[in-house]
Residue frames as a rotation matrix with the C-alpha (Angstrom) as fourth column:
UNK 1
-0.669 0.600 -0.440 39.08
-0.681 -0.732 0.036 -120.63
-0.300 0.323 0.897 -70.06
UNK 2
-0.194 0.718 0.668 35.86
0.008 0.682 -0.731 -122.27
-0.981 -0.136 -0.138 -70.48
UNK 3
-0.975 -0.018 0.223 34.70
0.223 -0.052 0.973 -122.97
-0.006 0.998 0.055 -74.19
UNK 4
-0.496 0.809 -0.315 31.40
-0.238 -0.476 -0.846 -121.52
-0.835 -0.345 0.429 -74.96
UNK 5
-0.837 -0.176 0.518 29.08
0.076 0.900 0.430 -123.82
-0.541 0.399 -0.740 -76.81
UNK 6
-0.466 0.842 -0.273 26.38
-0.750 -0.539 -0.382 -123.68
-0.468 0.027 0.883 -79.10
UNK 7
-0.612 0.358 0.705 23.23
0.567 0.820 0.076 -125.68
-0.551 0.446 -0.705 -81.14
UNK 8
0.869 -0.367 0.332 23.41
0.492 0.717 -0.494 -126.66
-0.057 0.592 0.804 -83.79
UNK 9
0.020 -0.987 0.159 26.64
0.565 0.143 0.813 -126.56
-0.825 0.074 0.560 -85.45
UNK 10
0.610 0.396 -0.687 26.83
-0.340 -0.651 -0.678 -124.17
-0.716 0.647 -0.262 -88.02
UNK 11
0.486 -0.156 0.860 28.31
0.339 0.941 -0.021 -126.39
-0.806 0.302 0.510 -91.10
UNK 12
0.567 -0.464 -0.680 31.12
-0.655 -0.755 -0.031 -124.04
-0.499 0.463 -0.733 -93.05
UNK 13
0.931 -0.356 -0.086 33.35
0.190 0.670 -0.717 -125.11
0.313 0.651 0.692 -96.09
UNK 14
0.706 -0.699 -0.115 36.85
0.176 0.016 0.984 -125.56
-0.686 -0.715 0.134 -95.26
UNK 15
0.055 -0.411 -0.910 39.76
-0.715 -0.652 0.252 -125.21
-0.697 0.637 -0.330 -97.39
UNK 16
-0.923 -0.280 0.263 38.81
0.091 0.505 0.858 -127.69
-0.373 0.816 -0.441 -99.77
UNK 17
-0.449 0.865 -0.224 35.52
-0.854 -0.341 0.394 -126.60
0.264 0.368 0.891 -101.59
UNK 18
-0.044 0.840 -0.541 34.18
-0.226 0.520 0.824 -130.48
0.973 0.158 0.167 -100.22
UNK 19
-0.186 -0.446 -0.876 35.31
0.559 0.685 -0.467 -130.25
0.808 -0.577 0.122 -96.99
UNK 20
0.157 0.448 0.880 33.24
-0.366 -0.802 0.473 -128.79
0.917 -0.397 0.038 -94.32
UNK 21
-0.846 -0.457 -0.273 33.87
0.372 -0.140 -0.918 -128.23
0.381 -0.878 0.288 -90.66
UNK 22
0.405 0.848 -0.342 30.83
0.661 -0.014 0.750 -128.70
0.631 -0.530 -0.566 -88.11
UNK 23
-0.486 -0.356 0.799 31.27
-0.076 -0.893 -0.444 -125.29
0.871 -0.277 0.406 -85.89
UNK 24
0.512 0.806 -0.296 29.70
0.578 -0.069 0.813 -125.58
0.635 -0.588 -0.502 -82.40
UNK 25
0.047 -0.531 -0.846 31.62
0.996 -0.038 0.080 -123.24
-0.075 -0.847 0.527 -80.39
UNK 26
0.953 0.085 -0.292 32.45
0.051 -0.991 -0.122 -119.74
-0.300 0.102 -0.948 -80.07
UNK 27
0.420 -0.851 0.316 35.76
-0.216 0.244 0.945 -120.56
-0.881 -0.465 -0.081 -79.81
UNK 28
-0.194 -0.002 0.981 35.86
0.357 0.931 0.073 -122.23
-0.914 0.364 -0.180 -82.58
UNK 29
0.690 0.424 0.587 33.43
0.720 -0.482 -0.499 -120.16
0.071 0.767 -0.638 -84.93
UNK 30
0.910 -0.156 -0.384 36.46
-0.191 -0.980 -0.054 -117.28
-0.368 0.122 -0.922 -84.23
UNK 31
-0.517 -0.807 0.283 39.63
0.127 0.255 0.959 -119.52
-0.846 0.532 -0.030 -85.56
UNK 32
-0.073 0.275 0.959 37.43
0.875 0.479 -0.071 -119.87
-0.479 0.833 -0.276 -88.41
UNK 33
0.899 0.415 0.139 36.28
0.420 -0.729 -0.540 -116.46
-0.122 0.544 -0.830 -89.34
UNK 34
0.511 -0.847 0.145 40.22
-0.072 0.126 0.989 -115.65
-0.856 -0.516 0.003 -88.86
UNK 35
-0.319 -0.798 0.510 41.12
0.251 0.448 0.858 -117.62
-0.914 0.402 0.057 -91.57
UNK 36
0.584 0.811 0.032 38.64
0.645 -0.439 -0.625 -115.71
-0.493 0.386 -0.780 -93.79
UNK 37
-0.778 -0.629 -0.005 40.37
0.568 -0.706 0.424 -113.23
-0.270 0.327 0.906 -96.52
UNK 38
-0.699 0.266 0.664 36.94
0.371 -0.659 0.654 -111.75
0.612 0.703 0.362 -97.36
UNK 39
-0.503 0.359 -0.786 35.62
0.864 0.191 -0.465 -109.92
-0.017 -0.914 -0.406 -94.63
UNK 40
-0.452 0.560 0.695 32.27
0.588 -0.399 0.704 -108.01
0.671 0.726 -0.149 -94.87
UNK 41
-0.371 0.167 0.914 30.09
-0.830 -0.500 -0.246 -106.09
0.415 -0.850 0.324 -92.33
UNK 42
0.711 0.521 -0.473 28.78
-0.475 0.851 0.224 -109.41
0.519 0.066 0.852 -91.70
UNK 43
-0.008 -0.869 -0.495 32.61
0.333 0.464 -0.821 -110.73
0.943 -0.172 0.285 -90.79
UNK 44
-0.572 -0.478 0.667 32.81
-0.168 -0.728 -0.665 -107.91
0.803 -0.492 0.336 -88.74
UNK 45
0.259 0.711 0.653 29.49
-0.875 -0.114 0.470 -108.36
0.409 -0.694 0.593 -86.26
UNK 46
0.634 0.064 -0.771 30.76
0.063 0.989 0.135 -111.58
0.771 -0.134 0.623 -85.97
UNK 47
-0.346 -0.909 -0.232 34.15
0.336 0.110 -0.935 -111.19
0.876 -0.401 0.267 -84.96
UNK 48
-0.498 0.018 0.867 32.66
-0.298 -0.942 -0.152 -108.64
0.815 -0.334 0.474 -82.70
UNK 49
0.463 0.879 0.116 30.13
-0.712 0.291 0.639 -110.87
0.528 -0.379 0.760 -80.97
UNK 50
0.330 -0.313 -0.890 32.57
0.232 0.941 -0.245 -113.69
0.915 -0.126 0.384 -80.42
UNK 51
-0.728 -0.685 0.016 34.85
0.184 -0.217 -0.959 -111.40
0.660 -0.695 0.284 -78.27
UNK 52
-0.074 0.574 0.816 31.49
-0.917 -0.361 0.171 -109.90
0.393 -0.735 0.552 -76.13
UNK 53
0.722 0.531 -0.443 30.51
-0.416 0.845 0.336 -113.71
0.553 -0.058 0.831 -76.25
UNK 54
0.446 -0.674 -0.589 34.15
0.310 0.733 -0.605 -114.63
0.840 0.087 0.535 -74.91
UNK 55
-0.785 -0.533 0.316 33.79
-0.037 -0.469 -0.882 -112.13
0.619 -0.704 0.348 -72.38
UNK 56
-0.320 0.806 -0.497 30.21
0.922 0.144 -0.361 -113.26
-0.219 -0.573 -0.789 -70.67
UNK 57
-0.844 0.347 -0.409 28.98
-0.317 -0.938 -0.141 -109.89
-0.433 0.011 0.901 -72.42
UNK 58
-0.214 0.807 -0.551 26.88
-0.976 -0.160 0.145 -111.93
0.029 0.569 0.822 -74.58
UNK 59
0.166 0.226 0.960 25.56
-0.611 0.788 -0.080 -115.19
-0.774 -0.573 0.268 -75.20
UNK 60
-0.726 -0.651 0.221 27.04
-0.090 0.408 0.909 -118.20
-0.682 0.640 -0.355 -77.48
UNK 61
0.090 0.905 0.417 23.45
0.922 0.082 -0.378 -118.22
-0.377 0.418 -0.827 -79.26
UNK 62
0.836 0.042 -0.547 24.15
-0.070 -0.981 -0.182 -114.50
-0.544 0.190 -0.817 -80.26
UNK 63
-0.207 -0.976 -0.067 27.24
-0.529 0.054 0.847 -115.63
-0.823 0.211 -0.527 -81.42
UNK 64
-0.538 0.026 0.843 25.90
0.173 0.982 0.079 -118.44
-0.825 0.188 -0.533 -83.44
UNK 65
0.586 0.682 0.437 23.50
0.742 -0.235 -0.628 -116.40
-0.326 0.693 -0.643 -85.83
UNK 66
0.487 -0.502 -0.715 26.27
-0.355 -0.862 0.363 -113.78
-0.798 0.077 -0.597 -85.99
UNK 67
-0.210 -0.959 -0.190 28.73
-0.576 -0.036 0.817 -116.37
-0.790 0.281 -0.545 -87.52
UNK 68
-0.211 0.459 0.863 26.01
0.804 0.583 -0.113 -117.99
-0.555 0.670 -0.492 -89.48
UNK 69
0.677 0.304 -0.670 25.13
0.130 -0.946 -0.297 -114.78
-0.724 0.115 -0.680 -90.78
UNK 70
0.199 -0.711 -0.675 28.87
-0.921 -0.372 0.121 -113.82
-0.336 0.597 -0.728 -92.07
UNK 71
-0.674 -0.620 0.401 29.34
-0.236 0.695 0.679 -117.41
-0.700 0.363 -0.615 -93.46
UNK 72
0.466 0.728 0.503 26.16
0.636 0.120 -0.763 -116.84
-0.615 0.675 -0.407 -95.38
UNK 73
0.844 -0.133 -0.520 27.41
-0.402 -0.800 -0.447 -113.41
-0.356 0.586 -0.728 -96.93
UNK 74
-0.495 -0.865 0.079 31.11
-0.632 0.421 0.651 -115.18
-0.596 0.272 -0.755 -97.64
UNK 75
0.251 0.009 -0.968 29.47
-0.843 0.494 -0.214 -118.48
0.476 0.869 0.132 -99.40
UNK 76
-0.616 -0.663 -0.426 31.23
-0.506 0.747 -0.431 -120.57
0.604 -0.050 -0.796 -97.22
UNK 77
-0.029 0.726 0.687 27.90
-0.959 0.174 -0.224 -122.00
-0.282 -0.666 0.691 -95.54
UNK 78
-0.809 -0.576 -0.114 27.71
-0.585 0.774 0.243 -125.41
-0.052 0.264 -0.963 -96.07
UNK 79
0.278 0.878 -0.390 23.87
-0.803 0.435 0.407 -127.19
0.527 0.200 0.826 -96.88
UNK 80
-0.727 -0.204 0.656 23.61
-0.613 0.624 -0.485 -129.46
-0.310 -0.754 -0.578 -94.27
């Protein structure tokens, strides 16, 4: 399976509160939301997008503002 890349990296906190994790994938941006316990409608469009995005329904750009999106509404964005 091909990985499906994006730009930029969307910069999320990891599980330490200083430790952040540079996201450029689809692939990627869905292990993360995964490990998420607080999952809004935000979480949800994501998750949703990855899979279209992991099936050539959509593009990894569509993906990318999705999971920036739900890692705004979570907090766990990271100020690059």
């Amino acid at each position: 399976m091909a990985t499906h890349w994006f730009y930029p990296p969307v910069p999320v906190r990891t599980d330490g509160a200083s430790m952040t994790r540079k996201v450029n994938n689809v692939e990627a941006a869905g292990q993360e939301l995964m490990k998420w316990t607080k999952r809004g409608p935000k979480w949800n469009q994501a998750v949703r997008v990855c899979i279209a995005c992991i099936s050539d329904e959509m593009e990894p750009e569509e993906a990318r503002k999705a999971f920036l999106a739900a890692a705004e509404e979570k907090g766990m964005l990271f100020p690059d």
